[in-house]
TITI-18971 format. One record per residue (C-alpha): x, y, z; residue in three letters. Coordinates in steps of 0.02 Angstrom, whole numbers, plus 50000, padded with zeros to 5 digits. Each point is the difference from the previous one (the first is absolute). Layout:
% residues N
XYZala...
END
This chain:
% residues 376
557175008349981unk500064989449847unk500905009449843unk498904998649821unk500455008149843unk499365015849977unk498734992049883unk499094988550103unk500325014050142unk498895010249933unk498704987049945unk499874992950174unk499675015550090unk498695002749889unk499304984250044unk500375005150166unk499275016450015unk498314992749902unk500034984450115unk500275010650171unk498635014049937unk498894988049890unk498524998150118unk499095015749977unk498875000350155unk500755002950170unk500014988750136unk499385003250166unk500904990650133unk498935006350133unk498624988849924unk500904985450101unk499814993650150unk501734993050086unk500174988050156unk500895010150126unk501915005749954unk499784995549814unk500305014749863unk499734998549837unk501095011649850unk499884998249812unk501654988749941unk499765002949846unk498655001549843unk499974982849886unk498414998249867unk499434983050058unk501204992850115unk499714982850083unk501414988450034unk501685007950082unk501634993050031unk501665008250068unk501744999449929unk501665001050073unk500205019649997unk498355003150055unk499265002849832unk498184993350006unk499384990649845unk497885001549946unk499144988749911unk498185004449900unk498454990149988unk499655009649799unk499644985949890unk500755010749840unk501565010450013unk500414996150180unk501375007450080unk501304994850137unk500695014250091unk501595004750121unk499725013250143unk501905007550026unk500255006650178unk502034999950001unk499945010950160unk498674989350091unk498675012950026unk498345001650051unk499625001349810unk500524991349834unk501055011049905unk499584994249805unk498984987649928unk500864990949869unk499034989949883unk500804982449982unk499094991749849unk498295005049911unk499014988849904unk499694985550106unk498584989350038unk499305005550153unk501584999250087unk499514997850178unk501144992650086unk501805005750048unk501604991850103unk501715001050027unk501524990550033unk501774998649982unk499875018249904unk498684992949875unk498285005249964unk498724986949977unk498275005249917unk498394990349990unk498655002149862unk498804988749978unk500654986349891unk502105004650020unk501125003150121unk501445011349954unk501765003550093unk500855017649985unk501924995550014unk500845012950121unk498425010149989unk500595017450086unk501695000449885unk499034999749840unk498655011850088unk499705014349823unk500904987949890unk499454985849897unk499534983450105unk499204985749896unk499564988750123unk500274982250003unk498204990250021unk500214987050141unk498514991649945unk498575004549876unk499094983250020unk498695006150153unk498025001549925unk499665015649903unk498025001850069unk499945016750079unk498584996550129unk501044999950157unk501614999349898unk500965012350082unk501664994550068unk500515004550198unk501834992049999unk501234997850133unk501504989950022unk499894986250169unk501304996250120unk500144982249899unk500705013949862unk498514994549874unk498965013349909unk498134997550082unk498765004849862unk498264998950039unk498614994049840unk498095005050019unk498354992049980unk499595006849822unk498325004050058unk498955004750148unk499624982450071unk500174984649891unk501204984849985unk501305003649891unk500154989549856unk502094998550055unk500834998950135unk501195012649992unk498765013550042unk499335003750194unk501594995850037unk501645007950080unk501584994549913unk501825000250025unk501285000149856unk501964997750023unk500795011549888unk501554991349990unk499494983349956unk500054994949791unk498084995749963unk499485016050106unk498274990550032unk498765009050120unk499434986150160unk498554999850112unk500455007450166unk497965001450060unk498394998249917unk498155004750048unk500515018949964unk498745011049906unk501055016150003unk501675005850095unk500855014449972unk500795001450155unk501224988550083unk501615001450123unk501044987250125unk500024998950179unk501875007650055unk499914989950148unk499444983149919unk500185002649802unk498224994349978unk498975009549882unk498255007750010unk498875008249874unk498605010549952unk498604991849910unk498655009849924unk498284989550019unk498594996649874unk498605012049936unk498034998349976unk500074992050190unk498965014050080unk500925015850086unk500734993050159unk500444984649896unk501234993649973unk501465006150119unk501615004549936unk501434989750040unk501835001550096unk500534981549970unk501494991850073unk501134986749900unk501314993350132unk500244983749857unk499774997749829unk498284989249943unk498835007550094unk498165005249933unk498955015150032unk498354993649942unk499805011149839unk498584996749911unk499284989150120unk500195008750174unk500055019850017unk500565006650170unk500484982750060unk498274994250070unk498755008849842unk499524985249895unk499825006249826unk498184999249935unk500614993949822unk501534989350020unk500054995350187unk498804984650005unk500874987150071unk501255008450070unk500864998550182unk500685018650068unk501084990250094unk500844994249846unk500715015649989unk501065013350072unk499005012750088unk500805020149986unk500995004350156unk498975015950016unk498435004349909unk500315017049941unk498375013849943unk498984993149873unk500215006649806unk501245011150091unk501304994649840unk501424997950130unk501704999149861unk501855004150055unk500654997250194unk501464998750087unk500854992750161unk500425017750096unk501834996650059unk500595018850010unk500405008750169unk499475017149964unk498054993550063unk499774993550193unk500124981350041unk498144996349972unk500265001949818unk501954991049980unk499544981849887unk498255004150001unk498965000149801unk499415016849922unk498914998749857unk499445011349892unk498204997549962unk499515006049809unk497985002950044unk498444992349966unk499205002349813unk498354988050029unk499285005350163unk498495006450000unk499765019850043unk498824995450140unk501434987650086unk501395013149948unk501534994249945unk501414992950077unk501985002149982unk500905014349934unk501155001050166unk501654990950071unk499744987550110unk501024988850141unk499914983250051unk501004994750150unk500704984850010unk500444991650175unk500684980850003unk499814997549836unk498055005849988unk499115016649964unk499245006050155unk499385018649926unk499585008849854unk499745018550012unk500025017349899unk501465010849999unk499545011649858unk498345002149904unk499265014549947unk500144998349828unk498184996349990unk499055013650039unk497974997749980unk500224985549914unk500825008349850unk502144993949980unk501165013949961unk501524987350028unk500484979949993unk501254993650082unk500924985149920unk501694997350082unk501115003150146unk501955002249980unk501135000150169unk501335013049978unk501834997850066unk499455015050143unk498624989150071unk498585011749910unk499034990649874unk499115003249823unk498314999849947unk499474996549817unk498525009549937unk499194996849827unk498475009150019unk500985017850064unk501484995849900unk501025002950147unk501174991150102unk499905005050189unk501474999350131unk499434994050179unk500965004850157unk499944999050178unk500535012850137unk499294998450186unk
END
């Protein structure tokens, strides 16, 4: 267990006991519906939670989408149970500081326009950490600003940059676009990696081929089963994904599409539920789950906000995508339930593999985040 002074002892279990008891309803697992050998636990209780990343010891770091005051957090769980022990807060104060990861025993944190780097992150944990800012150059528009970040196998920071509006062409290039940024290099510029991208928040690499794939949330106004959400795959850099001139890979848009050749373009490796807001995923590599799920993509899929009552909405569930040579051959449910008659009590947004094989699920809507296991 990390030592504080008796201080900042104090003040963090107080955070702790307000963060782990600060959603005042109850929740009602039962409400979910589980493919067959799946459980589901409460991990812990985070206002807001999206993006999660996992240390060295363990400790799991939580970003927040709040656009004023937003707060990273650190779940403690020295003794690797079922349960965080604490919730630390890590900084306060940000810009909706969405996205987390770490490496080599730093934190890195995106909001928005900046990226900041907590040096040796779980050694300063209840002490005071200015961070250094990595970059502060990225746009500061808000509509679809919020960072997912993860590092590559190439060792660059990947840093994805919204459309700054529903569907339009952006007036620079830097937005609908996924990015990559070498942290070590002098100038620190931000490069294209992949364009045509209206949205991701959601992105991981094959283990077996260190290609990456990505969620890729799809335009509104199109009609309810229009357009599909996107799981895109990137096995180069350069490629285009049709934003705003393609939805879905064969849609023409009705405004900016004339002209246009779907062909052009790279189509989504799997078209995933419409409006369903699919946002965080993750290559499964654990072994605590059967075969059928080992380097195989689960999503977690935020929920629809546009579809009409009379279509119901999609979304708010964890999905899987399996993947065989190289192509996704199936896309199926493993938990939903957190609709229930069309009215959300919870919203996924990420999914954290643990070192035990069990994985995470970030919920911003039940201010939870859920522990998934597997026993036969």
């Amino acid at each position: 267990m990390i030592k504080y002074s008796s201080f900042f002892a104090a003040t963090f279990l107080i955070i702790s006991a307000f963060q782990l008891s600060s959603n005042a309803q109850d929740i009602d697992l039962s409400k979910l519906t589980l493919k067959d050998g799946l459980s589901v636990e409460i991990y812990a209780r985070v206002k807001n939670p999206r993006q999660m990343t996992l240390g060295d010891d363990g400790t799991v770091y939580v970003g927040t989408r709040s656009k004023a005051g937003g707060r990273v957090f650190a779940l403690l769980n020295p003794d690797n149970n079922a349960k965080a022990d604490e919730v630390i807060e890590v900084d306060k104060g940000l810009k909706s500081p969405n996205g987390v990861t770490f490496r080599d025993g730093d934190l890195y944190v995106g909001a928005i326009s900046t990226i900041y780097r907590y040096n040796d992150v779980a050694a300063n944990l209840g002490k005071s950490n200015t961070p250094d800012i990595i970059t502060d150059k990225l746009p500061t528009k808000t509509h679809h600003g919020q960072k997912f970040i993860e590092f590559g196998p190439d060792g660059l920071l990947y840093i994805p940059v919204g459309a700054p509006c529903n569907i339009c062409e952006p007036e620079e290039d830097v937005f609908a676009s996924l990015h990559t940024l070498d942290i070590n290099s002098e100038d620190r510029q931000i490069k294209h990696f992949a364009k045509g991208i209206r949205n991701t928040v959601g992105f991981d690499w094959d283990p077996n081929t260190d290609e990456l794939w990505f969620t890729d949330n799809g335009g509104d106004g199109l009609g309810d089963e229009m357009p599909a959400e996107e799981l895109n795959h990137a096995p180069r850099a350069g490629l285009n994904f049709g934003y705003p001139y393609v939805h879905q890979g064969d849609y023409l848009d009705p405004t900016f599409g004339d002209g246009k050749d779907p062909a052009d373009f790279t189509p989504p490796a799997q078209k995933l539920a419409p409006h369903a807001a699919a946002l965080g995923m993750t290559f499964y590599t654990g072994g605590m789950f059967p075969a059928e799920y080992r380097n195989n993509i689960i999503i977690a899929e935020h929920g629809s906000w546009n579809r009409t009552d009379e279509a119901g909405h999609t979304g708010n569930r964890v999905t899987m995508v399996t993947l065989e040579n190289n192509k996704a051959v199936k896309y199926e449910t493993l938990i939903s339930g957190w609709l229930q008659n069309n009215k959300s009590w919870g919203q996924p947004t990420d999914i954290l593999q643990l070192e035990d094989g069990s994985f995470l699920v970030s919920d911003d809507e039940a201010n939870a985040i859920f522990r998934v296991t597997y026993k036969n």
